[in-house]
C-alpha positions as CSV (number, residue, x, y, z in Angstrom):
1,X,-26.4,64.9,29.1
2,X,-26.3,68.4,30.4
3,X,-26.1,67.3,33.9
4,X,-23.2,65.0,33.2
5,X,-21.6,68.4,32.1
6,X,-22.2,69.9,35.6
7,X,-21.4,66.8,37.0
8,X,-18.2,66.9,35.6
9,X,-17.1,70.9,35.9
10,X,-18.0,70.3,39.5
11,X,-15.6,67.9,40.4
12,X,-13.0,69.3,38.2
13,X,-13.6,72.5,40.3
14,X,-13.0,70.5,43.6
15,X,-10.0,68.7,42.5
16,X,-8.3,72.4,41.3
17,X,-9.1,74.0,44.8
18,X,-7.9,70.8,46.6
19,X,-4.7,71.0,44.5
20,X,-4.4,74.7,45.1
21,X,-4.8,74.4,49.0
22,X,-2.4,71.5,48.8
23,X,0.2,72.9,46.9
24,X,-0.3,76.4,47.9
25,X,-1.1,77.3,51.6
26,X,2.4,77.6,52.9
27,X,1.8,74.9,55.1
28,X,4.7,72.3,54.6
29,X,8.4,72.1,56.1
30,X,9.3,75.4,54.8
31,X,12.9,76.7,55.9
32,X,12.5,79.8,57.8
33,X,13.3,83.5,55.9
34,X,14.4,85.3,58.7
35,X,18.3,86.3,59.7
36,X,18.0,86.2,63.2
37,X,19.6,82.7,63.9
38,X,22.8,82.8,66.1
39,X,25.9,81.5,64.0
40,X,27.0,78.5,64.9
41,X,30.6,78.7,64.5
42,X,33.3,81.9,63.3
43,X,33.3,80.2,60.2
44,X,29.5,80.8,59.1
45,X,29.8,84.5,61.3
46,X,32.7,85.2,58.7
47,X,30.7,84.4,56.0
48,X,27.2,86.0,57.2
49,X,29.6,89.2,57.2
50,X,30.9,88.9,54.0
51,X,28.0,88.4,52.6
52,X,25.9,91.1,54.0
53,X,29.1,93.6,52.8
54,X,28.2,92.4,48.9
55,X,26.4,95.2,46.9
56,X,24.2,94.6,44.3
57,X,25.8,94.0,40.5
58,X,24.8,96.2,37.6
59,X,25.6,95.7,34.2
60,X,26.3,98.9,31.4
61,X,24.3,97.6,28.7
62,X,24.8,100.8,26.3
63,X,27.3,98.8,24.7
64,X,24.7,97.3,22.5
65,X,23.7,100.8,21.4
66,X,27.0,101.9,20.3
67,X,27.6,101.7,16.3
68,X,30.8,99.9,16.6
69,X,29.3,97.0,18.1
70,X,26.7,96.8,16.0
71,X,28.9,97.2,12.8
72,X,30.6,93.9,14.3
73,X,30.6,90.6,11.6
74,X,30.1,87.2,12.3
75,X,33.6,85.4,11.1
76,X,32.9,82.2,12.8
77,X,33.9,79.0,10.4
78,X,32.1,76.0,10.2
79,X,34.0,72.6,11.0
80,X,33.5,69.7,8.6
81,X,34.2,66.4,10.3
82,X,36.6,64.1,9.9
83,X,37.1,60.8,9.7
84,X,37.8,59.0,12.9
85,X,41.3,57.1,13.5
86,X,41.8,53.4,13.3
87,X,39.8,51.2,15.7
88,X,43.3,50.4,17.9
89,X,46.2,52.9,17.1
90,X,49.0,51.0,18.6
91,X,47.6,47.8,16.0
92,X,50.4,47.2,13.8
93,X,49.6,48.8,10.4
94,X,49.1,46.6,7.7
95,X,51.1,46.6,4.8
96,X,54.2,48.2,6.6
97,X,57.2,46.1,7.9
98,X,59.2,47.6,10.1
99,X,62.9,46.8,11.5
């Protein structure tokens, strides 16, 4: 019984680091991270300008520390449903003549 136990932590062991070096090893079709390529048209130069001209966005989050926004109430409503409409709305209504 015990070395059915072994047995089986073993090849457990073996499958994990054959699905780690699999998965993991950085050895599959992997685009490239480097900026060195040569644009391949003004259009893509343009835009490799523009966006190495963006700046990094930061938020002002003391707004959730000030007293008026916490004093703020929930005033939301809830919607009861209603009933849906007749099955064919141009149907002419029964009960009604009309002239």
């Amino acid at each position: 019984m015990k070395s059915n136990t072994i047995v089986i932590i073993v090849i457990t062991l073996l499958l994990a680091a054959g699905a780690y070096w699999y998965f993991f090893t950085g050895t599959g079709n992997q685009p490239p991270l480097s900026t060195n390529n040569v644009p391949v048209n003004q259009a893509q130069a343009q835009f490799e300008t523009l966006v190495g001209d963006l700046k990094p966005i930061s938020f002002n989050t003391s707004i959730f520390s000030d007293p008026r926004f916490n004093a703020l109430v929930d005033i939301t409503t809830t919607v009861l449903p209603e009933p849906s409409g007749r099955p064919d709305p141009l149907a002419p209504i029964p009960g009604v003549t009309g002239h």
